[in-house]
VEXZAFI-77749 format. One line per 5 residues: number of its first residue (from 1); their letters; for each residue y, z, x of C-alpha. Coordinates in steps of 0.5 Angstrom, whole numbers. Layout:
<nodes>
NUM> A> Y:Z:X | ...
</nodes>
This chain:
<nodes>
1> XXXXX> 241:67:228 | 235:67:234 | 235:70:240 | 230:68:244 | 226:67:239
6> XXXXX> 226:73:235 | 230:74:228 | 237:78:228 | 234:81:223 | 228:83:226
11> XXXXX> 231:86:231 | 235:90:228 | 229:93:224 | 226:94:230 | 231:99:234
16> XXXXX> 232:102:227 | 224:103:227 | 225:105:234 | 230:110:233 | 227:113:227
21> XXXXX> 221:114:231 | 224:118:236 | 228:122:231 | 222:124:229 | 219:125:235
26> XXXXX> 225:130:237 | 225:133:230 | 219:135:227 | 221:139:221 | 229:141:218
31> XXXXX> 232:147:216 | 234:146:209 | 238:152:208 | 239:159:209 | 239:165:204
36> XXXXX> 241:172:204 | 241:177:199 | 242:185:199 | 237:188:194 | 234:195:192
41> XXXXX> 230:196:199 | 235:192:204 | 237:186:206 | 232:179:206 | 234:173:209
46> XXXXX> 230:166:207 | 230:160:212 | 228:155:207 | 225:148:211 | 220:142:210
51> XXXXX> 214:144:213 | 211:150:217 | 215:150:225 | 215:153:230 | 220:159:232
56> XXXXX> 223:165:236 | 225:171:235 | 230:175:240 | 234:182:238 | 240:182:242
61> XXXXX> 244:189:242 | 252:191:242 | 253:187:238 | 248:187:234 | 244:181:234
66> XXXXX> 237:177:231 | 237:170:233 | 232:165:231 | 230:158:235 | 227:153:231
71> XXXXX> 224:148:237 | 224:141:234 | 227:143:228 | 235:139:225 | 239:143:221
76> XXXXX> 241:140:214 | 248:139:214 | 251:144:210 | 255:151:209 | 251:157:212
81> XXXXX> 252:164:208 | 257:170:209 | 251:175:210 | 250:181:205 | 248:188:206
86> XXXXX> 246:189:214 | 247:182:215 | 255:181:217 | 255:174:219 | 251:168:220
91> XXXXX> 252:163:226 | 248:156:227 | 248:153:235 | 244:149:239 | 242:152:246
96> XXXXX> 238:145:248 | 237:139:246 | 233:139:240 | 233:146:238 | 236:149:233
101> XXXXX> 239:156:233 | 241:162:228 | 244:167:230 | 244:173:224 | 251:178:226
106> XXXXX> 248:186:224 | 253:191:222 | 247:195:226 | 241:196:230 | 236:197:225
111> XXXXX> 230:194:227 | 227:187:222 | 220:188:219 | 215:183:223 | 217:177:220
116> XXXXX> 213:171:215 | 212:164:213 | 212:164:206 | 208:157:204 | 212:154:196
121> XXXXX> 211:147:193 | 217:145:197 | 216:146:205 | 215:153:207 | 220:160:208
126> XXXXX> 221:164:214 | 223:170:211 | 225:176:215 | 228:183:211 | 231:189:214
131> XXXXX> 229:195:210 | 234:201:209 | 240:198:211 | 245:202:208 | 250:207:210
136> XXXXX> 248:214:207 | 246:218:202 | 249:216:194 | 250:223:193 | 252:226:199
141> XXXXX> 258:220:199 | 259:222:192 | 260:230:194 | 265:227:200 | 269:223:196
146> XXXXX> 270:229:192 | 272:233:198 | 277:228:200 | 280:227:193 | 281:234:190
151> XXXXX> 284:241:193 | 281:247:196 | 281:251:190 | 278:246:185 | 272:247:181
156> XXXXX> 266:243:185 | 264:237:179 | 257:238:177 | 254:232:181 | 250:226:178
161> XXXXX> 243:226:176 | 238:221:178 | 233:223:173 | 237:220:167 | 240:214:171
166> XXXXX> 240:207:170 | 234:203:173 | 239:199:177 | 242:206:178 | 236:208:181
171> XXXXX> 236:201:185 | 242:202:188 | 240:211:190 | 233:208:193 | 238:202:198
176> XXXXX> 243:207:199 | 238:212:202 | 240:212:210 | 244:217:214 | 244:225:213
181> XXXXX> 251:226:210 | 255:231:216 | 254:238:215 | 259:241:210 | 265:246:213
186> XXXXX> 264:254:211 | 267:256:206 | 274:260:205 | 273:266:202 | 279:267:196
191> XXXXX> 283:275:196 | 280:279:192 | 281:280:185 | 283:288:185 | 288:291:187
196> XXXXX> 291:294:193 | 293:301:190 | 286:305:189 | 283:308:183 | 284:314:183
201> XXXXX> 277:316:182 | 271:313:187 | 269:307:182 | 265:302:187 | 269:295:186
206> XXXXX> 266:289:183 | 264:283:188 | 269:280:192 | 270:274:188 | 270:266:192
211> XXXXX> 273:259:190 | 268:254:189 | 270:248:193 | 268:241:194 | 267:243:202
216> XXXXX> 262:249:199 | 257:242:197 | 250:243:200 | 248:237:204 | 243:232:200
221> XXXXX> 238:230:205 | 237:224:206 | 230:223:211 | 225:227:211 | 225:233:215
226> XXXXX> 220:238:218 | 216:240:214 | 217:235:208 | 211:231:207 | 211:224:204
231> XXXXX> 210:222:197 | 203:218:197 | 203:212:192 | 196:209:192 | 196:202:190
236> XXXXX> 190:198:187 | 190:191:186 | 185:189:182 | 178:186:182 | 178:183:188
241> XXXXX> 172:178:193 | 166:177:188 | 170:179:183 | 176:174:181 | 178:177:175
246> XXXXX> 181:173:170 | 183:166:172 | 189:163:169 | 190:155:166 | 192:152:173
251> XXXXX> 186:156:176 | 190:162:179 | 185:167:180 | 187:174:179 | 184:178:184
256> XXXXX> 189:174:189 | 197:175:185 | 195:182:184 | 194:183:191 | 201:179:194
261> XXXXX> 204:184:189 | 201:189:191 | 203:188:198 | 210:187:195 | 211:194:192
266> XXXXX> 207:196:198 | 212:193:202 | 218:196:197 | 216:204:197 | 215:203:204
271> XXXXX> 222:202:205 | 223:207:201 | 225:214:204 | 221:220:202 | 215:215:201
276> XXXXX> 209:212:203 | 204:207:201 | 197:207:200 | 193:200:199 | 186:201:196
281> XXXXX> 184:194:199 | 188:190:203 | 184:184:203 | 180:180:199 | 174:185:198
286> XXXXX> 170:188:193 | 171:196:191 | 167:199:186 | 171:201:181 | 170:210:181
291> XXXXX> 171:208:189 | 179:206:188 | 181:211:184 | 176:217:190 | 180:212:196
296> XXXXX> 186:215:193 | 185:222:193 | 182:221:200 | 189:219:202 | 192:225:198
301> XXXXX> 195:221:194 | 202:224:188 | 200:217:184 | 195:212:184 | 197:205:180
306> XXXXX> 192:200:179 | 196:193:179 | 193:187:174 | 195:181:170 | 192:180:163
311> XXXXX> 189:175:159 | 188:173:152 | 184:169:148 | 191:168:145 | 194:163:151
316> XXXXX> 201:164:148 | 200:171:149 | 206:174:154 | 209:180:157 | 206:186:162
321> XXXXX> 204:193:160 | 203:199:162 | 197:203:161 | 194:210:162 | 187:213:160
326> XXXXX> 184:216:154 | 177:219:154 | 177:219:146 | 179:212:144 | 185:206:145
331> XXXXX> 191:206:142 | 190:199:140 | 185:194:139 | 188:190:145 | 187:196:149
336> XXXXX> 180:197:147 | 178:189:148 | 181:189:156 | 179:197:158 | 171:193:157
341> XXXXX> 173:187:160 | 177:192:166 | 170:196:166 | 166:190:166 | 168:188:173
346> XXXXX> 163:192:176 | 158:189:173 | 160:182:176 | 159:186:183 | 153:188:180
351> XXXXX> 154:195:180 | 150:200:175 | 155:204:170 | 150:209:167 | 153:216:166
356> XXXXX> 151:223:162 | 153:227:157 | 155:233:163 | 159:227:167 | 164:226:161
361> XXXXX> 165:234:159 | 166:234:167 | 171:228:167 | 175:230:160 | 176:237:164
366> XXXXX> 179:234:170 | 183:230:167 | 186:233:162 | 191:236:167 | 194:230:168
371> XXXXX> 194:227:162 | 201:228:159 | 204:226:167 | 201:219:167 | 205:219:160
376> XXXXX> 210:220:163 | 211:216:170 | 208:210:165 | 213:210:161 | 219:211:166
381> XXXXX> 214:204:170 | 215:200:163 | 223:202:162 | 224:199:170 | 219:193:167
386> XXXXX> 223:191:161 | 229:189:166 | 225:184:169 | 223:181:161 | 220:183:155
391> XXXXX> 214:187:155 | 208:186:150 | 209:193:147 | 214:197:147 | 210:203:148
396> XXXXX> 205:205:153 | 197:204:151 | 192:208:153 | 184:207:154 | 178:208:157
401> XXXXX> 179:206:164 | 173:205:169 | 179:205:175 | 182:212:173 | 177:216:171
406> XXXXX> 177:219:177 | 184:219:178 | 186:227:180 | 194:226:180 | 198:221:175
411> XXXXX> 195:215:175 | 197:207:171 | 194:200:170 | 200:196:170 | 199:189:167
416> XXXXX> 204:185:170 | 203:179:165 | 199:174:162 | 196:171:167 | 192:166:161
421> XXXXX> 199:164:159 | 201:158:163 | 208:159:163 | 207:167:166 | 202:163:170
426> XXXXX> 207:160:174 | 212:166:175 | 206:171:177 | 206:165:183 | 214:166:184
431> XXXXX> 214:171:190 | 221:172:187 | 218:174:181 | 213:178:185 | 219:182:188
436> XXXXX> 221:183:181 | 215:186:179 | 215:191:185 | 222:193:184 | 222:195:178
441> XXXXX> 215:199:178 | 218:202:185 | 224:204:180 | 220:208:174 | 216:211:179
446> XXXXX> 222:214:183 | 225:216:178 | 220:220:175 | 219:224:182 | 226:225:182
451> XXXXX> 225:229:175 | 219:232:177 | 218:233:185 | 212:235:188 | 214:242:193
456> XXXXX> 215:240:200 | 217:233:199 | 223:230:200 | 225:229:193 | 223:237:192
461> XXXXX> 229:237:197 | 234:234:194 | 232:237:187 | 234:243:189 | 240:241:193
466> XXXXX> 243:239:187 | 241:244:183 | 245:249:188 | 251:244:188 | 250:244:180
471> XXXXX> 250:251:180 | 257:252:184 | 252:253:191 | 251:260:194 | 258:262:199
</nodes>
């Protein structure tokens, strides 16, 4: 059939190719989907799309709301998540033509953390994170539940220690540190144990004796208080501006993964009550290697971890690692073969490495103090390591690192995998896996300053709260 000489075939074709230009004019990207998960630092949500676009953020108070507005952006069919941990709901609307709205319903006010786009092989993800969203303290809620489930002449149980948990457990203290737990109501004395007939000679009578009650428990604290300090975690992300590192099959270059990682556990410990995290460089620039190790004590920094991915000549060689200094040896070939090829950085950056006899005596002193510490936080970082896969040894190794010869304080190289195997290559590019990585090195190091708090802290804080709880508490 014609119409005027034009085809009907043809002109259907042409409206259906006018109407696909003015979807696309309304349209310039699509909302794929929307992902929540709660996790070890707060609540993170994924609003995957197409392409980059356009949007706006408005907080909106009782009741507590984020909403996000895509301009020129559709909404792909298909449900939206329950929500998780802050996040109690998730709603989709349409303000005005051609915009697509996503409102986030908040179980409270907490504030989200300036939001990104992350860029993938798919499209791009705003991702848009709430730290430290949970109600209050472990302990505190274990020592209520305590108090409301046994009587007032119950012995007080001994309260769980962090030191000893689980690296899932240690996930969930440093999520579920938030509120101060309510002060606890003051003891009731119980009557004395003598009797109401005196003695017949003036003996001085024992101590009046006390029920130990759940309500004697002393509060744990659960944010820093006046005069608490924060504990201080340098980060240092490998290599860096005209130094690349080593550069992976696909040509991945070093300098750029340990950096996005970096930035992550950054990210992580910064959420974390009680901590506070220091980046050696923030971007892509060159820092000579004794300089990393001096920004830290600069910073007065507890910890200094040095953030790198391996290679080997070996491509199937896979797993991360986690070492520390030694001044008199490596404990393995491998070891030795990667401190010359770390030490040699400052070669690339045209650096001069000469030392003296008196500058190796110096460093051995300071260094000895901190020798056994860096032991044991490193083991505690490999443990939290070995939940996201399996390592390259089992143990920690030690070698002549350039990067923390200078360290005053613990101090680790960790080598979160094998950036010359192309399968590890690949994960190390993953921002999940990026995140991994970062929660179980916050994991090692939180457990460690929960065994070994340094005074004035907040774990310093805790670790004696525990102990008086511990010890039945002082009336």
């Amino acid at each position: 059939m014609r119409i005027r000489g034009i085809n009907l075939s043809q002109a259907v074709l042409a409206i259906a190719l006018v109407a696909a230009l003015c979807w696309n004019f309304a349209y310039g990207a699509e909302l794929r989907g929307v992902d929540v998960r709660a996790g070890a630092t707060g609540t993170r949500a994924e609003l995957k799309l197409d392409t980059r676009a356009e949007y706006t953020l408005i907080s909106l108070a009782n009741p507590a709301r984020l909403v996000v507005d895509f301009p020129g952006t559709r909404l792909r069919g298909g449900a939206l998540p329950a929500g998780g941990g802050v996040i109690t709901a998730v709603r989709s609307g349409q303000p005005v033509a051609g915009t697509t709205r996503i409102v986030f319903d908040l179980a409270s006010s907490v504030k989200a953390m300036p939001p990104r786009i992350e860029d993938g092989p798919d499209g791009a993800t705003l991702v848009i994170e709430w730290p430290g969203d949970a109600a209050g303290d472990p302990i505190a809620r274990i020592a209520a539940g305590n108090t409301a489930g046994a009587s007032a002449a119950a012995p007080t149980a001994p309260l769980p220690n962090p030191a000893v948990a689980s690296n899932d457990a240690t996930s969930r203290l440093i999520s579920s540190m938030g509120t101060a737990p309510t002060s606890p109501t003051p003891p009731v004395a119980a009557p004395d144990a003598q009797a109401s007939t005196p003695a017949p000679t003036p003996v001085a009578p024992p101590p009046a004796q006390r029920e130990v009650t759940p309500a004697q428990q002393v509060p744990m604290p659960a944010a820093i208080g006046p005069g608490m300090r924060p504990l201080v975690i340098a980060i240092d992300p490998g290599h860096g501006g005209r130094d690349p590192g080593a550069i992976g099959p696909a040509g991945t270059h070093e300098k750029n993964v340990v950096l996005a990682i970096a930035r992550e556990l950054a990210r992580q410990i910064n959420a974390t009550p009680g901590m506070r995290a220091h980046l050696v460089r923030e971007n892509d620039s060159f820092i000579e290697l004794p300089q990393r190790a001096l920004r830290a004590r600069r910073a007065k920094a507890d910890m200094f971890v040095s953030i790198h991915a391996d290679a080997a000549h070996n491509r199937a060689a896979y797993g991360s690692s986690v070492y520390t200094l030694s001044t008199r040896g490596a404990s393995s070939q491998q070891a030795r073969w990667l401190a010359d090829r770390e030490n040699s950085a400052d070669l690339v950056g045209g650096v001069s490495l000469s030392r003296d006899t008196l500058s190796n005596v110096l460093l051995e002193m300071a260094q000895s103090g901190h020798m056994r510490a860096s032991q044991d936080a490193a083991t505690h970082v490999l443990a939290g390591l070995r939940h996201v896969g399996k390592t390259h040894k089992s143990n920690v190794e030690y070698a002549n690192f350039s990067v923390l010869r200078n360290a005053d304080m613990p101090a680790m190289l960790v080598e979160t995998g094998f950036i010359s195997n192309p399968e590890e290559e690949r994960r190390l590019l993953d921002p999940a896996h990026q995140r991994r990585l970062a929660t179980a090195v916050l994991n090692g190091i939180n457990t460690y300053f929960t065994a070994q708090p340094p005074p004035g802290t907040l774990y310093a804080a805790r670790a004696a709260a525990s102990a008086a709880n511990g010890s039945g508490g002082s009336p």
